[in-house]
Z-matrix of the N, CA and C atoms (Angstrom, degrees):
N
C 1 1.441
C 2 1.516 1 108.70
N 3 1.588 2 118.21 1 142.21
C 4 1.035 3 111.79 2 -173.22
C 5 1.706 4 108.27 3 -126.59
N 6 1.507 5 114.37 4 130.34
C 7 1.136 6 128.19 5 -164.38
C 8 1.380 7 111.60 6 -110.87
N 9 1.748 8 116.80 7 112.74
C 10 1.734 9 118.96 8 -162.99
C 11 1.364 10 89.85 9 -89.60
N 12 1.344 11 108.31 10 129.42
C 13 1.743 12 103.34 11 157.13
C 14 1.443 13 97.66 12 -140.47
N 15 1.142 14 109.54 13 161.24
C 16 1.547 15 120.92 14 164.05
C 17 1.571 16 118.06 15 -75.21
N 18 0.838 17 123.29 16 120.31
C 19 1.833 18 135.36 17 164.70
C 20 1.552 19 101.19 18 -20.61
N 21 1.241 20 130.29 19 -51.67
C 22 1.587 21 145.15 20 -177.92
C 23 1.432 22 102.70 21 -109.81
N 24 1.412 23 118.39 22 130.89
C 25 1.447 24 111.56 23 -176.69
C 26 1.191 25 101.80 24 -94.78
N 27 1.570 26 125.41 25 -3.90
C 28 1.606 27 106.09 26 -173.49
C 29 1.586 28 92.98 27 -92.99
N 30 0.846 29 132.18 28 -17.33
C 31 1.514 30 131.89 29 -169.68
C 32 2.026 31 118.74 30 -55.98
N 33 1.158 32 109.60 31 114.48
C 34 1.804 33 109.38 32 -171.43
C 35 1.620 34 97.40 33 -115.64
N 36 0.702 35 103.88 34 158.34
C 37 1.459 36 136.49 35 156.79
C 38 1.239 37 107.88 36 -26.50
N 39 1.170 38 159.64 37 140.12
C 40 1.789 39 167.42 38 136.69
C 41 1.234 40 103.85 39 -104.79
N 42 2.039 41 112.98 40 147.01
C 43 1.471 42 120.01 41 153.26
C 44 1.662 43 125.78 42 -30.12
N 45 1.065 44 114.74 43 -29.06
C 46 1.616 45 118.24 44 -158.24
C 47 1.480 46 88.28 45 -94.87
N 48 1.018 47 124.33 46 -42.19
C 49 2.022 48 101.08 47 177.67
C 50 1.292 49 106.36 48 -69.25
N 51 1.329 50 112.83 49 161.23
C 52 1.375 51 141.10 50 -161.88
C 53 1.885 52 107.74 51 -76.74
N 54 1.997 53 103.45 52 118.45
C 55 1.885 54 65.40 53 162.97
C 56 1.244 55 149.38 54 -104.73
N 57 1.058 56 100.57 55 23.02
C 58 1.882 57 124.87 56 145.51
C 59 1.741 58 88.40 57 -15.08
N 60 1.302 59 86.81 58 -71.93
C 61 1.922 60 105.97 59 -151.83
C 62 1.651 61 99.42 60 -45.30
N 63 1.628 62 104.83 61 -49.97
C 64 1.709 63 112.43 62 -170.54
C 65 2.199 64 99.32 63 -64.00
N 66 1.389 65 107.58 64 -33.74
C 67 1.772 66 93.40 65 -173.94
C 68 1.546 67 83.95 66 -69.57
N 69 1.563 68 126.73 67 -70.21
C 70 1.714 69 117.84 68 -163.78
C 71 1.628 70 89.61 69 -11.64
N 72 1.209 71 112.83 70 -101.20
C 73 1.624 72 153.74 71 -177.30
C 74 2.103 73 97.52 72 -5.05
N 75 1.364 74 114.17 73 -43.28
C 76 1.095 75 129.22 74 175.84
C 77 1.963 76 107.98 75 -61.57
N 78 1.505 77 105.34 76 -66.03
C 79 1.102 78 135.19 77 -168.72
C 80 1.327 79 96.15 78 -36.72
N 81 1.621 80 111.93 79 -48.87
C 82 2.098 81 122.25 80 -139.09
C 83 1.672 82 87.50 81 -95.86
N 84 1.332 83 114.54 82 -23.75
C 85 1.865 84 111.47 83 -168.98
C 86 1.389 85 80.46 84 -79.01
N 87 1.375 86 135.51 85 -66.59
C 88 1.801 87 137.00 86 -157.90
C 89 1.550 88 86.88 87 -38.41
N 90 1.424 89 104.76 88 -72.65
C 91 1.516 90 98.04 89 -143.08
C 92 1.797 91 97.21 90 -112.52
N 93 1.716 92 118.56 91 50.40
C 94 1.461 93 113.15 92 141.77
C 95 1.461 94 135.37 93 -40.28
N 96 1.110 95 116.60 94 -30.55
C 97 1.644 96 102.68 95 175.70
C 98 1.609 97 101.11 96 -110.30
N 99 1.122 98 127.87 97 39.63
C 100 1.618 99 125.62 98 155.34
C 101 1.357 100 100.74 99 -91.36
N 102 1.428 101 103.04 100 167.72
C 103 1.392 102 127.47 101 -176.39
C 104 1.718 103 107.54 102 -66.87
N 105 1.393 104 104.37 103 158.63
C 106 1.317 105 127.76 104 -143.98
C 107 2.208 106 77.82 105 -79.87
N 108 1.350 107 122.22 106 -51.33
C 109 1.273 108 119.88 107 -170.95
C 110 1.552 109 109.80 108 -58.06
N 111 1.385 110 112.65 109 -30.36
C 112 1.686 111 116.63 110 -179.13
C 113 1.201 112 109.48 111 -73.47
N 114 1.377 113 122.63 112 -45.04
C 115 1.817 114 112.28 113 176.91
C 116 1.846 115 101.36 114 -81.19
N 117 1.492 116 124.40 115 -24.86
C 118 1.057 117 112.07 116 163.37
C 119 2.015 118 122.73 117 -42.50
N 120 1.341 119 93.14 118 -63.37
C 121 1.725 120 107.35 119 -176.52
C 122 1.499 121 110.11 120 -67.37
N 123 1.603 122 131.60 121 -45.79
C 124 1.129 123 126.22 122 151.25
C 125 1.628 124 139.80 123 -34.89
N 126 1.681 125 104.98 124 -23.47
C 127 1.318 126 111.86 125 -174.81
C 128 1.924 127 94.31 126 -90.96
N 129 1.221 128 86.73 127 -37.39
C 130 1.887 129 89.61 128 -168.56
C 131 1.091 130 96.64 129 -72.30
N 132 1.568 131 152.67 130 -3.89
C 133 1.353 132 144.53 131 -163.63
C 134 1.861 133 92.92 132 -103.09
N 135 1.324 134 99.60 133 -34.64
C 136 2.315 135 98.92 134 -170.93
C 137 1.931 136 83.40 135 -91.06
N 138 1.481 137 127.32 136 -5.77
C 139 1.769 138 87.59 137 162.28
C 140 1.112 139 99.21 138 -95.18
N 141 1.250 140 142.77 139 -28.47
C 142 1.085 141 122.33 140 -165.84
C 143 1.597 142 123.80 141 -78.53
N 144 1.390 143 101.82 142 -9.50
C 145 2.096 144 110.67 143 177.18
C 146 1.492 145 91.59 144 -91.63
N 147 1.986 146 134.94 145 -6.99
C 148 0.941 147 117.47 146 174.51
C 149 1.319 148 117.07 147 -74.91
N 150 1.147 149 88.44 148 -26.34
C 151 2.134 150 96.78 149 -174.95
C 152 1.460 151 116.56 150 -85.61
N 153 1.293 152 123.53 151 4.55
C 154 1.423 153 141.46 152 175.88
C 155 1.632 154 96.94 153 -80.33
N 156 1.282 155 94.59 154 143.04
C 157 1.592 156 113.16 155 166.64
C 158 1.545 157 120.81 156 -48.60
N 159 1.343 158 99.24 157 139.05
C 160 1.844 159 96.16 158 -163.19
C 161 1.674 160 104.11 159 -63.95
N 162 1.014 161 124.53 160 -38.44
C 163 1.508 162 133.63 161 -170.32
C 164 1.380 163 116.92 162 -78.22
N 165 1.317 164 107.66 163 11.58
C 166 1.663 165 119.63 164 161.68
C 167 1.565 166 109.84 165 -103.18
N 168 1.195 167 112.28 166 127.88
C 169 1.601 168 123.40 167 -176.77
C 170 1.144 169 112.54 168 -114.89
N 171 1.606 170 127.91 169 133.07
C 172 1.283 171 137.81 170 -151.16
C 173 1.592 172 80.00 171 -135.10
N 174 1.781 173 95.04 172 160.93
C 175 1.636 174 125.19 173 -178.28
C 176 1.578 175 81.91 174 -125.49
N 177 1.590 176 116.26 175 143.27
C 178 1.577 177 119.24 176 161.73
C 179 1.515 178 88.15 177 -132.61
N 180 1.629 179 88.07 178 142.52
C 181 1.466 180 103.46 179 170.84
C 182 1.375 181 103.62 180 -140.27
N 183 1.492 182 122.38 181 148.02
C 184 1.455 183 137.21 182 177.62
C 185 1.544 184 106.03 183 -138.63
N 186 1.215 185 99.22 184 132.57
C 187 1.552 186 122.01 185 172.36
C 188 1.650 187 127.81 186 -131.61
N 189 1.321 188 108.37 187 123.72
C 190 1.568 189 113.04 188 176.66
C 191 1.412 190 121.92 189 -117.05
N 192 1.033 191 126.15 190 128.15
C 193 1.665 192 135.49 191 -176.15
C 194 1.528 193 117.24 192 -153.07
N 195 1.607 194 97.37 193 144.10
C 196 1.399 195 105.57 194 172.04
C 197 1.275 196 139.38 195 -68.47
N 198 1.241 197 119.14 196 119.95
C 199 1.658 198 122.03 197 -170.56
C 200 1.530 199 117.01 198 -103.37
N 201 1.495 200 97.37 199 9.44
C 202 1.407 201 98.82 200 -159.89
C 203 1.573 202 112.08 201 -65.30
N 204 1.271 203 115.28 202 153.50
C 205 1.479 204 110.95 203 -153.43
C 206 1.931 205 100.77 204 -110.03
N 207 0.786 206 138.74 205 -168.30
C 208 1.800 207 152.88 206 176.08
C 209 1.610 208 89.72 207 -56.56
N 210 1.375 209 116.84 208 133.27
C 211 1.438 210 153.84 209 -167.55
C 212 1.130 211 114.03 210 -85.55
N 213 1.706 212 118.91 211 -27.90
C 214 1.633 213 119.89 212 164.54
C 215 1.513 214 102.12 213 -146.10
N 216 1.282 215 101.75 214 -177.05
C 217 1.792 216 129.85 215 -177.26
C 218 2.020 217 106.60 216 62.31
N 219 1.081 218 115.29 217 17.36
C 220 1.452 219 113.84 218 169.18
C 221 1.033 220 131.95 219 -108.68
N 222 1.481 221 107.71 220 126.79
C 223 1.535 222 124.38 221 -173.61
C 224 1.312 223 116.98 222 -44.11
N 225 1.768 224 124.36 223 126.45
C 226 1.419 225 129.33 224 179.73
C 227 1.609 226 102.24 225 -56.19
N 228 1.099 227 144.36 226 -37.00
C 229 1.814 228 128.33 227 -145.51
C 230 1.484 229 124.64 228 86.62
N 231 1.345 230 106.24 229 -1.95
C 232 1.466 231 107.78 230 -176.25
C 233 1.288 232 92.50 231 112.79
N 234 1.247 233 152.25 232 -0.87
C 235 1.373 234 143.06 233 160.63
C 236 1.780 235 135.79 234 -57.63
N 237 1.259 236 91.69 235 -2.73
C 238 1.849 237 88.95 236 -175.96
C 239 2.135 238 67.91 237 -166.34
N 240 1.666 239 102.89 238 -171.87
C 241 1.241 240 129.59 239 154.95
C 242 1.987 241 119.00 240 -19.14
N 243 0.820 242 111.15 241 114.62
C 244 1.242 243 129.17 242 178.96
C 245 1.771 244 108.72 243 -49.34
N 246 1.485 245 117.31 244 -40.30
C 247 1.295 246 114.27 245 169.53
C 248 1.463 247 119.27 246 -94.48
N 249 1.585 248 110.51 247 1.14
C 250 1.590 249 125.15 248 -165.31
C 251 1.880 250 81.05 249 -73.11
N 252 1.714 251 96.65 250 142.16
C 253 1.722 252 114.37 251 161.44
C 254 1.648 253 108.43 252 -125.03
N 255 1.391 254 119.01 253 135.62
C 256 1.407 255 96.93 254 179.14
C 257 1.436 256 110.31 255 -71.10
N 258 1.264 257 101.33 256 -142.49
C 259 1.290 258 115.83 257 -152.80
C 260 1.499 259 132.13 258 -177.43
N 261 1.470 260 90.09 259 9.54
C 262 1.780 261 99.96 260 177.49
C 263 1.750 262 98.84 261 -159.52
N 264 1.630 263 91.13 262 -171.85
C 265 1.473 264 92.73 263 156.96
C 266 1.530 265 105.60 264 -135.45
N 267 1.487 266 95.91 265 134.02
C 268 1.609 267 89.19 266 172.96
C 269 1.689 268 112.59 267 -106.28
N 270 1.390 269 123.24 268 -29.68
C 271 1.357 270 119.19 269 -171.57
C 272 1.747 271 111.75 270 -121.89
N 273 0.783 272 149.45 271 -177.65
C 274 1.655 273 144.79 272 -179.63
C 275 1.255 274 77.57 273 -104.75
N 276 1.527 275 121.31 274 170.11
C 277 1.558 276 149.45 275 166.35
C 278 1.612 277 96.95 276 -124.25
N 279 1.665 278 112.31 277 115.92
C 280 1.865 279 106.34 278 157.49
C 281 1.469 280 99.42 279 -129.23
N 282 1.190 281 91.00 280 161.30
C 283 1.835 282 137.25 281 164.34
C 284 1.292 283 110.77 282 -86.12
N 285 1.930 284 121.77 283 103.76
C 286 1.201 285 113.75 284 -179.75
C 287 1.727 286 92.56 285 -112.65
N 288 1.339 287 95.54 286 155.28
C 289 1.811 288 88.96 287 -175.49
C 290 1.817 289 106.20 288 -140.52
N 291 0.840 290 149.18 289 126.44
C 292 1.301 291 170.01 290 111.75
C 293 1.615 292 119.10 291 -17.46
N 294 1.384 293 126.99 292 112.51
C 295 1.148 294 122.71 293 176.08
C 296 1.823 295 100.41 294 -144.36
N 297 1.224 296 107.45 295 116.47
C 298 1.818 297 131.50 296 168.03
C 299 1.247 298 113.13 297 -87.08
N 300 1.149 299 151.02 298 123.13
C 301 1.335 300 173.94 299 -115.94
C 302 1.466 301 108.67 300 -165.30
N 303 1.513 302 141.24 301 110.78
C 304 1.066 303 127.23 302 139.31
C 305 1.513 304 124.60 303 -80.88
N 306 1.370 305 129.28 304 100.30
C 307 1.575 306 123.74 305 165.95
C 308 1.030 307 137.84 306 -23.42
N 309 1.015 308 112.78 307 -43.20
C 310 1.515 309 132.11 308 153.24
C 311 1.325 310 135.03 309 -21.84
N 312 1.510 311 85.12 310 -85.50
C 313 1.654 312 96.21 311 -168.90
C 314 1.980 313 92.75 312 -107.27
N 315 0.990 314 113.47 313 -6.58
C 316 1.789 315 123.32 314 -177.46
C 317 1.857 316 111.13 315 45.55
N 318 1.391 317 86.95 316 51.99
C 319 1.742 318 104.58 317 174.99
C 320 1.765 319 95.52 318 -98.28
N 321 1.020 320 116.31 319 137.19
C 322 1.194 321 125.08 320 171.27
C 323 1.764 322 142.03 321 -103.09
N 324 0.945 323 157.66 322 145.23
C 325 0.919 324 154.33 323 178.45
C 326 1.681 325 128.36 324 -114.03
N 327 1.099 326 134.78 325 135.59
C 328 1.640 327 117.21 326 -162.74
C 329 1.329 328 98.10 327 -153.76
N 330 1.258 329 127.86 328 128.95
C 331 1.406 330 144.72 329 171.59
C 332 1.786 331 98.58 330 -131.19
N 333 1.851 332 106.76 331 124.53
C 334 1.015 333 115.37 332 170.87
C 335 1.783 334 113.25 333 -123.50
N 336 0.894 335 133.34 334 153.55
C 337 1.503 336 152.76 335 -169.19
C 338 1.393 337 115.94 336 -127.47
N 339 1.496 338 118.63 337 126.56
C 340 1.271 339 116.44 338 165.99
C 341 1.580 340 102.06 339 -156.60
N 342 1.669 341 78.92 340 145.37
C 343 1.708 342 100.11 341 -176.93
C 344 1.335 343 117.54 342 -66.45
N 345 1.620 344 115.38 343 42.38
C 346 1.903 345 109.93 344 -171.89
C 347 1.497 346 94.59 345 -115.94
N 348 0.972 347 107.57 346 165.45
C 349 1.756 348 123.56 347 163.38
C 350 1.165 349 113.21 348 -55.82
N 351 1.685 350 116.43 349 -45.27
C 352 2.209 351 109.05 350 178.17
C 353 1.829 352 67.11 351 -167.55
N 354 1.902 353 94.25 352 154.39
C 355 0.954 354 121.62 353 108.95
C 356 1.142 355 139.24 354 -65.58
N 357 1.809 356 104.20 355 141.00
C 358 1.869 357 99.03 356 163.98
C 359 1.343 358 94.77 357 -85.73
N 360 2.003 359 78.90 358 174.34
C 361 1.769 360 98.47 359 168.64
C 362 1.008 361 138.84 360 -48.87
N 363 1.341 362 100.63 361 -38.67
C 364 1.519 363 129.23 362 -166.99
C 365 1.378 364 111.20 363 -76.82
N 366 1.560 365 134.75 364 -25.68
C 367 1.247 366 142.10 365 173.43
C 368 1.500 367 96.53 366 -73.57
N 369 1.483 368 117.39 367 -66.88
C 370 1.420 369 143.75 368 -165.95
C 371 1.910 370 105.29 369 -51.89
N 372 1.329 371 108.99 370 -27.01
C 373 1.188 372 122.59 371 -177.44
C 374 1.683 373 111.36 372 -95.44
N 375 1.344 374 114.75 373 -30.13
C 376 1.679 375 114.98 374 162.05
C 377 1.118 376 123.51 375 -77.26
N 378 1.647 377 115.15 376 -22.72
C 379 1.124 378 108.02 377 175.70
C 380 1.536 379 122.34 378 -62.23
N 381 1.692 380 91.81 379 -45.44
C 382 1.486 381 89.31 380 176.41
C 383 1.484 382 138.47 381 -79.30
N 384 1.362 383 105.44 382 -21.36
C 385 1.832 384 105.43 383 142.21
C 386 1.251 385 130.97 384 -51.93
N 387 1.197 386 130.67 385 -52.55
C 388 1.403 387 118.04 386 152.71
C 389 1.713 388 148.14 387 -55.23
N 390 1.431 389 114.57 388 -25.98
C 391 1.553 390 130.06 389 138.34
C 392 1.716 391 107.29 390 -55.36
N 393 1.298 392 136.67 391 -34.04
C 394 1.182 393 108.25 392 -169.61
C 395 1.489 394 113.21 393 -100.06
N 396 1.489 395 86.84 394 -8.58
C 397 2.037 396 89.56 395 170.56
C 398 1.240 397 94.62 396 -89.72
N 399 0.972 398 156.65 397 -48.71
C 400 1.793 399 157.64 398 -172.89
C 401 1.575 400 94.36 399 -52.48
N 402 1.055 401 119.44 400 -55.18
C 403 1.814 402 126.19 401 169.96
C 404 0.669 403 132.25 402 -96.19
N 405 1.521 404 135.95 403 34.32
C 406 1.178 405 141.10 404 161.47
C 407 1.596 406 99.02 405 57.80
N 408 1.044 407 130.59 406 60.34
C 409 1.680 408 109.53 407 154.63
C 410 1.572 409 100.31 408 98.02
């Protein structure tokens, strides 16, 4: 879990910083307990729309949902005993997803995250048939 604080606790926010800085700052409270690579790739996605031309206008969208799967009889992955099945649930599993929008030209961008060991293809491959019929292509 990751906990934002300021170095100085009296220290706020002013007009003169960027609000780039206030969505980052938005982004890391939503999704504090995601993985260290999701607020990693999320942070590199708001510098890089910072360095974009001011007269390009972006839509950001973020989404979180539960993926969590059946609570017993499923195979660890190689994590304990090869015939071991658990048998409970101890943590939720979500799907956080990222979608950048240029207005403009309405090209999109999408970074999704999930708390599993791998997707298959076959999920990874419907998904994107169904985004491209939902979007035309």
């Amino acid at each position: 879990m990751f906990n934002i604080r300021p170095q100085n606790p009296t220290s706020t926010l002013t007009q003169s910083q960027p609000s780039l800085f206030k969505l980052l700052l938005s982004v890391l409270m939503a999704f504090r307990r995601g993985s260290f690579w999701t607020i990693f790739l999320a942070l590199h996605l708001v510098l890089v729309l910072a360095a974009t031309p001011t007269h390009a206008r972006y839509n950001i969208g973020l989404g979180k949902a539960d993926i969590t799967g059946p609570a017993a009889e499923v195979v660890m992955m190689g994590y304990a005993d090869t015939n071991q099945k658990s048998a409970g649930l101890l943590n939720r599993q979500y799907a956080r997803a990222f979608v950048i929008e240029n207005s403009d030209t309405d090209d999109r961008l999408l970074l999704v995250n999930c708390d599993v060991l791998a997707v298959f293809q076959l999920v990874h491959q419907e998904v994107l048939r169904q985004l491209k019929t939902k979007y035309n292509g």
